[in-house]
MMTF fields as JSON, N, C-alpha, C and O atoms, coordinates in Angstrom:
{
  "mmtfVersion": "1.0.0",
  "mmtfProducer": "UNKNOWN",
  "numBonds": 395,
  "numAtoms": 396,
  "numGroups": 99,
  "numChains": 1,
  "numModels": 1,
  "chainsPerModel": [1],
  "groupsPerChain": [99],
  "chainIdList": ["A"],
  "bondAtomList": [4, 2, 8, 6, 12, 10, 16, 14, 20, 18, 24, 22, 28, 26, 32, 30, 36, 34, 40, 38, 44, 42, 48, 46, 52, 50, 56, 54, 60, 58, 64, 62, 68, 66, 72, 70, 76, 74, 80, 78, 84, 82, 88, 86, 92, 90, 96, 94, 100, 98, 104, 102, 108, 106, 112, 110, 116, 114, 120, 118, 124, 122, 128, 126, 132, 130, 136, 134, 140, 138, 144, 142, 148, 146, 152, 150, 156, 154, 160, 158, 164, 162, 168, 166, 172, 170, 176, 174, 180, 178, 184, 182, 188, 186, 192, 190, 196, 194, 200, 198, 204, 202, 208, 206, 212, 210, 216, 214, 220, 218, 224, 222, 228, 226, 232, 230, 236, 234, 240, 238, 244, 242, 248, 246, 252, 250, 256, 254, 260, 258, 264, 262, 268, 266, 272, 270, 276, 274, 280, 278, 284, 282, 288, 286, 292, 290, 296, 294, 300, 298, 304, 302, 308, 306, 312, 310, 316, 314, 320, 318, 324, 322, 328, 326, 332, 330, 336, 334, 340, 338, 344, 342, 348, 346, 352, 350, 356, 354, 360, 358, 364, 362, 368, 366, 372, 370, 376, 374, 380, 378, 384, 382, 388, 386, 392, 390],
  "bondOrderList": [1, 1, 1, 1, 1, 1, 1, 1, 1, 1, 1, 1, 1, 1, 1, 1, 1, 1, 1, 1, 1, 1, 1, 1, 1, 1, 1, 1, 1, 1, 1, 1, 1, 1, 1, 1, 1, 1, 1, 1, 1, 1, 1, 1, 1, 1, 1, 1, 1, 1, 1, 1, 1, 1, 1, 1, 1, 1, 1, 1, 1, 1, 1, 1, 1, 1, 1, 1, 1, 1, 1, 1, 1, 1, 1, 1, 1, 1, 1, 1, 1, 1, 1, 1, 1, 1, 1, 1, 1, 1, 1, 1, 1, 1, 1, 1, 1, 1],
  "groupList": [{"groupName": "UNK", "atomNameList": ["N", "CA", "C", "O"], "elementList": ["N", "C", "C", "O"], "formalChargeList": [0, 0, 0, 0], "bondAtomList": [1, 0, 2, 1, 3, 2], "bondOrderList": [1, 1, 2], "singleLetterCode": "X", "chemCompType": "L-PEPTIDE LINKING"}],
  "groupTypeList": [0, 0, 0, 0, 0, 0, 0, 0, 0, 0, 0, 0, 0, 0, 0, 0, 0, 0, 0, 0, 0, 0, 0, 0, 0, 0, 0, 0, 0, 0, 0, 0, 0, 0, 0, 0, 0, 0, 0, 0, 0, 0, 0, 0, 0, 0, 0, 0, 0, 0, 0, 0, 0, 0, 0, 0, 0, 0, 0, 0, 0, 0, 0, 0, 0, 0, 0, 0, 0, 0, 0, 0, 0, 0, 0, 0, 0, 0, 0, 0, 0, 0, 0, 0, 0, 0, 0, 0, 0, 0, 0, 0, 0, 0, 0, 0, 0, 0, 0],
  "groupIdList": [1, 2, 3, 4, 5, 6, 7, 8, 9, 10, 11, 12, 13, 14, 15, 16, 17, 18, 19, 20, 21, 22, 23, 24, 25, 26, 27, 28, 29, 30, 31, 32, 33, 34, 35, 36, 37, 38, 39, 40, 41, 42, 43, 44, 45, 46, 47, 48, 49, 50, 51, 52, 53, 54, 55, 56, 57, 58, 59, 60, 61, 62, 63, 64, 65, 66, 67, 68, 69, 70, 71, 72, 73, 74, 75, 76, 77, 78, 79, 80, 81, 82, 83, 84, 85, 86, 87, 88, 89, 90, 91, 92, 93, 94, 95, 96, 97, 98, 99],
  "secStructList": [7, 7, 1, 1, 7, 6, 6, 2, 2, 2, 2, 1, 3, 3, 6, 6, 1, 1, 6, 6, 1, 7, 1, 6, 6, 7, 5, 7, 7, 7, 3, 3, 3, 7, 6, 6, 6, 7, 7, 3, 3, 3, 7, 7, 3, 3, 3, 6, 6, 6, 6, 3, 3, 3, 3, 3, 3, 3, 1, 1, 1, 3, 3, 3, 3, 3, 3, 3, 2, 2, 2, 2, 6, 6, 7, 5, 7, 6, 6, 1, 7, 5, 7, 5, 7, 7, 6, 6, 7, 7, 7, 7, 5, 4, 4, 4, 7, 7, 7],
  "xCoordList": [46.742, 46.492, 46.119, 45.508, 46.612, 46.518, 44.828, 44.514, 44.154, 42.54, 42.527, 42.094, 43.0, 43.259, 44.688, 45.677, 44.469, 46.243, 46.443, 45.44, 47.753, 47.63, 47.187, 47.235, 46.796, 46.178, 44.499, 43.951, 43.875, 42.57, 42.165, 41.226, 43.258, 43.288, 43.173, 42.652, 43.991, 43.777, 42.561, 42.638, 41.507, 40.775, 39.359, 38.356, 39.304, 37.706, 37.806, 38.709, 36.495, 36.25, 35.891, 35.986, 35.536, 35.498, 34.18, 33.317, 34.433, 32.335, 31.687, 32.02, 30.546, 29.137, 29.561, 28.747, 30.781, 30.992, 30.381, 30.711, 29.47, 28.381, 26.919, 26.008, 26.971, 25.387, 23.868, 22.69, 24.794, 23.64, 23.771, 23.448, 24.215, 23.67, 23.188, 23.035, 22.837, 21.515, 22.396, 23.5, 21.953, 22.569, 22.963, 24.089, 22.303, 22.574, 23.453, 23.687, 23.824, 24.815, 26.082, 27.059, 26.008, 27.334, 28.407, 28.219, 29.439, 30.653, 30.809, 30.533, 31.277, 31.986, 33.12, 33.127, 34.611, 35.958, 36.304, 37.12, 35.721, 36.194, 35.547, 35.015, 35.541, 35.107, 35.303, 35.787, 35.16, 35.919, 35.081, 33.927, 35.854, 34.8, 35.294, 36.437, 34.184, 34.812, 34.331, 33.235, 35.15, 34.493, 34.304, 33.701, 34.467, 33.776, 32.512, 32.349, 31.841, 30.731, 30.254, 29.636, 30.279, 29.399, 28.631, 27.419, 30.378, 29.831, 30.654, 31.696, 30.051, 30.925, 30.402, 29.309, 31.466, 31.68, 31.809, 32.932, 30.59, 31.012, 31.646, 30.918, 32.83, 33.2, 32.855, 33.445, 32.044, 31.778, 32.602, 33.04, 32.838, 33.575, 34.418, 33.568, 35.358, 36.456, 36.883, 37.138, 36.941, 37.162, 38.755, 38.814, 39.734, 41.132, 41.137, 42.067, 39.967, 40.823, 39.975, 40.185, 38.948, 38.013, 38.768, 38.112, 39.461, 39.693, 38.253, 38.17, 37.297, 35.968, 35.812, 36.488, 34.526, 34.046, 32.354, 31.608, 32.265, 30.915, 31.08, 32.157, 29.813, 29.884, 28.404, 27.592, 28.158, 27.1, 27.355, 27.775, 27.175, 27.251, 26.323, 25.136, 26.571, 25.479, 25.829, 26.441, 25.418, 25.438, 24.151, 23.248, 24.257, 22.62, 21.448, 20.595, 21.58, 20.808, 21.633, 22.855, 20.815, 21.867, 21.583, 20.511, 22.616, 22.079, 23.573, 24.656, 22.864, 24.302, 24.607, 23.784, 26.047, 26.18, 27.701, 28.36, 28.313, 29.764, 30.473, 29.99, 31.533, 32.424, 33.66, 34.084, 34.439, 35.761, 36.819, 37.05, 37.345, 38.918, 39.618, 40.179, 39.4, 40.448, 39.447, 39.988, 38.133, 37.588, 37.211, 36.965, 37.188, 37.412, 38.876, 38.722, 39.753, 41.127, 41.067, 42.032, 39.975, 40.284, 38.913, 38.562, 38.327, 37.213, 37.381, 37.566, 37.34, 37.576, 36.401, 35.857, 36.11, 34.629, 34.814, 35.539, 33.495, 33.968, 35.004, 35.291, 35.808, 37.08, 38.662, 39.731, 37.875, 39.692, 39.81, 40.227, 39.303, 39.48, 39.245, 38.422, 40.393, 40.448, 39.798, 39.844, 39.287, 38.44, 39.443, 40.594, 39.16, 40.406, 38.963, 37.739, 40.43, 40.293, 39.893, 40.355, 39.052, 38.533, 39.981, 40.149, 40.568, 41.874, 41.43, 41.723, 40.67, 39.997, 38.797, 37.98, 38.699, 37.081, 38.034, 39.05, 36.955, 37.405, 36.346, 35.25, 36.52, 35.802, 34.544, 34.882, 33.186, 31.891, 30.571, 30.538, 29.894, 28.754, 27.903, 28.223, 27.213, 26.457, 25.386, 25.424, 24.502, 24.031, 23.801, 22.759, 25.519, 25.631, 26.321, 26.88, 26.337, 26.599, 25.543, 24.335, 26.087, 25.45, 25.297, 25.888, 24.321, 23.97, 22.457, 21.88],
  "yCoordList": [-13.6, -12.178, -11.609, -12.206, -10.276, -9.699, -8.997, -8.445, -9.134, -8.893, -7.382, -6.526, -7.023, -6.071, -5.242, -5.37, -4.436, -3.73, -2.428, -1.826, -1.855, -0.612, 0.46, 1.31, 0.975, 1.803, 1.766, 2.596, 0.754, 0.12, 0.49, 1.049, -0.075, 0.057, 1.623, 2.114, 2.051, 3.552, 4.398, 5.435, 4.44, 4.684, 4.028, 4.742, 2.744, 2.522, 2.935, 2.867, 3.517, 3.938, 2.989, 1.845, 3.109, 1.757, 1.989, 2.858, 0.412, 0.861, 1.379, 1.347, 1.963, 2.698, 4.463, 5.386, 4.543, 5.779, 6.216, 7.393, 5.775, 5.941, 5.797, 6.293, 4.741, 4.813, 5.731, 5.488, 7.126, 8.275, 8.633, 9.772, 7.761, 8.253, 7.077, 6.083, 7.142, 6.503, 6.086, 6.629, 4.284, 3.205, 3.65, 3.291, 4.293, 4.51, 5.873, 6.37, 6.284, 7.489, 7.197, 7.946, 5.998, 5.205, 4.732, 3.841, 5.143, 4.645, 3.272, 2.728, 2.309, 0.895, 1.309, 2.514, 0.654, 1.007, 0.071, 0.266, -1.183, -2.517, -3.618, -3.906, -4.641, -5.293, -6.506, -6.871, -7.768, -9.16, -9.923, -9.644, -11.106, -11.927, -13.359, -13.811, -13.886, -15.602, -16.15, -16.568, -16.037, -16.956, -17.745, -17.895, -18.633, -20.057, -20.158, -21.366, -19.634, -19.518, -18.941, -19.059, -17.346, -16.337, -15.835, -15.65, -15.496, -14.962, -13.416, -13.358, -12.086, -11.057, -10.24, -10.356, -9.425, -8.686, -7.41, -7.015, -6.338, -5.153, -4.046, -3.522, -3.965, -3.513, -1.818, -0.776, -1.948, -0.442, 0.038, 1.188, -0.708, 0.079, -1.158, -2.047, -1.554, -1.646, -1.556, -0.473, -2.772, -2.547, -3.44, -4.509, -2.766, -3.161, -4.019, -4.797, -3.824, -4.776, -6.209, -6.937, -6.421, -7.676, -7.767, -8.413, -7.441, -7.609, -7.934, -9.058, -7.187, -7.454, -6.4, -5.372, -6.808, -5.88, -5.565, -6.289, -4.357, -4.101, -4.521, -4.482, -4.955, -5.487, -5.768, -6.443, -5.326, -5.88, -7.173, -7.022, -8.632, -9.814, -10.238, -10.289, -10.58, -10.898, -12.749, -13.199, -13.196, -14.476, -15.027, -14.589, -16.227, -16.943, -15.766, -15.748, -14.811, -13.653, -12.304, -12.174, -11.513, -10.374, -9.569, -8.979, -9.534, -8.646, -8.238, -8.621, -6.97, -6.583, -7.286, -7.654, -7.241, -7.826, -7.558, -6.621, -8.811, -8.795, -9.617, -10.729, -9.328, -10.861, -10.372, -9.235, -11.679, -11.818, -11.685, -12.53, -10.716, -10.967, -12.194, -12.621, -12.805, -14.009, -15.26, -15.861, -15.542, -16.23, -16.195, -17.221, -14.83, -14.599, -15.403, -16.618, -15.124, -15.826, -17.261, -17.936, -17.758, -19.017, -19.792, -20.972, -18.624, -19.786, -19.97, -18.998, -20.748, -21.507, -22.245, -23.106, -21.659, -22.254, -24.024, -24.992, -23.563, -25.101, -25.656, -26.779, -24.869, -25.753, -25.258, -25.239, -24.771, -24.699, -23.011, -22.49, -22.235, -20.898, -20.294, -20.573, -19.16, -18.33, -16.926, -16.319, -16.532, -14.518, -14.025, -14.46, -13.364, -12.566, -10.839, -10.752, -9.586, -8.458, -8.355, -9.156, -7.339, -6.841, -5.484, -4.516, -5.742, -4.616, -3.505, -2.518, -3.408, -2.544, -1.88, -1.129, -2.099, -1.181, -0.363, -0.607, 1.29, 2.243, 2.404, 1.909, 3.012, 3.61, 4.3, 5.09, 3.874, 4.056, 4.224, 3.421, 5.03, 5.325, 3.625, 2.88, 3.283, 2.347, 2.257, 1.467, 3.365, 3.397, 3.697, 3.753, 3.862, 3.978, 2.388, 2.259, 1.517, 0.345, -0.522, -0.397, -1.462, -2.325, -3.668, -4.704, -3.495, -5.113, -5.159, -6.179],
  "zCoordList": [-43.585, -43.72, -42.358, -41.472, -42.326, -40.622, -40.919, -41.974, -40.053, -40.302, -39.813, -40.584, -38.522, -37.866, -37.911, -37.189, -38.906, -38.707, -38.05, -37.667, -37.849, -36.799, -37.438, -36.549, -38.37, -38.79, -38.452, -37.727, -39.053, -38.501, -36.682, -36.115, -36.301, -35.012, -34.265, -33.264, -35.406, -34.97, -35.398, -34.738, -36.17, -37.209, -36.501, -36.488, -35.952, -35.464, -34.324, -33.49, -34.331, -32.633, -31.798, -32.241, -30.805, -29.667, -29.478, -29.605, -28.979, -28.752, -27.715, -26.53, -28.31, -27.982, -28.419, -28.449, -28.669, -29.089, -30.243, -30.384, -31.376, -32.078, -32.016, -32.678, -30.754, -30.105, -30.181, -29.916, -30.796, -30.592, -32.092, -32.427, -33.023, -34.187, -34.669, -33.959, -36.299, -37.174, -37.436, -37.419, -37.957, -38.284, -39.766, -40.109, -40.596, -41.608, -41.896, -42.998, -40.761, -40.741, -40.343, -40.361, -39.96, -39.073, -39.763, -40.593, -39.582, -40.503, -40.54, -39.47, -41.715, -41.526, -41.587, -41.842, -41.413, -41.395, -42.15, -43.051, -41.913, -43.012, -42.808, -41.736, -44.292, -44.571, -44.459, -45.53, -43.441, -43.726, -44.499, -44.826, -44.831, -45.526, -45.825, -45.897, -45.966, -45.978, -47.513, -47.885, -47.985, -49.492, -49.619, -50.681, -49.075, -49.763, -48.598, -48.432, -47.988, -47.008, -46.678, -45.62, -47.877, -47.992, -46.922, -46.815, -45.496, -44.961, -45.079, -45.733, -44.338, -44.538, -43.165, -42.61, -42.816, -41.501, -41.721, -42.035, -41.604, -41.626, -40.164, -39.322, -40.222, -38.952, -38.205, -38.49, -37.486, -37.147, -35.886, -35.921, -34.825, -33.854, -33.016, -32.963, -32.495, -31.942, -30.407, -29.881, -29.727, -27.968, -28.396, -29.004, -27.961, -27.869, -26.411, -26.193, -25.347, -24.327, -23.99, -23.019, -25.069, -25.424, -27.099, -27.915, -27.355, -28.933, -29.706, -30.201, -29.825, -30.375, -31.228, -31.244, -32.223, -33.367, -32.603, -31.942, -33.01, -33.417, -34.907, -35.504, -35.482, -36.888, -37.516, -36.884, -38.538, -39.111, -39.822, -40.969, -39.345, -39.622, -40.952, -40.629, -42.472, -43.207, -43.643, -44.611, -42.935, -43.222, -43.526, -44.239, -42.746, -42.808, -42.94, -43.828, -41.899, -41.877, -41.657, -41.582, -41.59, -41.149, -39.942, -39.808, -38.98, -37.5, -37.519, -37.961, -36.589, -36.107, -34.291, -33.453, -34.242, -33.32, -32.925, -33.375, -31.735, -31.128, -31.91, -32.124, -32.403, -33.016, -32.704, -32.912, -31.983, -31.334, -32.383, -33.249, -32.248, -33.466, -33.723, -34.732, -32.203, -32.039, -32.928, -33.855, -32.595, -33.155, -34.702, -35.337, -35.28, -36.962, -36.894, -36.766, -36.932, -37.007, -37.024, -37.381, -36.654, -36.77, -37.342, -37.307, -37.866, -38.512, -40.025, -40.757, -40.31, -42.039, -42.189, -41.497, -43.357, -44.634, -44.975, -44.749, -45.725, -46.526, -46.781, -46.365, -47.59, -48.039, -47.892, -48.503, -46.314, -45.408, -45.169, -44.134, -46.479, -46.229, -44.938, -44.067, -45.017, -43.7, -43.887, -44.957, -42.942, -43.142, -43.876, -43.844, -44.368, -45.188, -45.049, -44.941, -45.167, -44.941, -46.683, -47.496, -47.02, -48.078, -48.295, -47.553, -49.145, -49.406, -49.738, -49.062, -50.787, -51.914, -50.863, -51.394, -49.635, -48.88, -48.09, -47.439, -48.541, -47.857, -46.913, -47.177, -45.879, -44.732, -45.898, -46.779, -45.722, -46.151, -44.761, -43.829, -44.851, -44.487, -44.497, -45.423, -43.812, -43.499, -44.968, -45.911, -44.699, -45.407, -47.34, -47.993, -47.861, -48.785, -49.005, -50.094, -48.359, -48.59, -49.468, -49.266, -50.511, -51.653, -50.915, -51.222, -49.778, -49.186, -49.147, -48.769]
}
């Protein structure tokens, strides 16, 4: 599954271009997620020439942070699974999110 498609691409802003607003006012664009290792990636903003996410990471714990496109692509869970894109998530407010 393509994690990043050209629409996406067109649609997140790049980063720090939200910097001056509230985390809870801040758009996600999309959702990744790893099932069998309950981890999930909320994507807030987008650098095309580091291929990186801003992202709220909820795994072991939850922080926000940097995660490499290239390195989602290649990490697999317990039992082989690959990140897969959430189909069904529309662009949501941070803070109207169920985490």
């Amino acid at each position: 599954m393509q994690l990043l498609t050209d629409k996406l691409r067109e649609i997140i802003p790049p980063f720090y271009s939200s910097e001056d607003v509230e985390l809870e006012e801040k758009m996600v664009y999309a959702k990744f997620f790893l099932a069998d290792a309950n981890w999930t990636w909320y994507i807030l903003e987008y650098d095309q020439e580091s291929n990186s996410f801003f992202a709220l990471v909820d795994g072991l714990d939850q922080e926000l942070g940097y995660v490499s496109l290239d390195e989602l692509e290649q990490v697999r869970g317990h039992m082989g699974l690959h990140v897969e894109r959430d189909l069904y998530f529309t662009p949501t407010k941070f803070g109207d999110l169920k985490i």
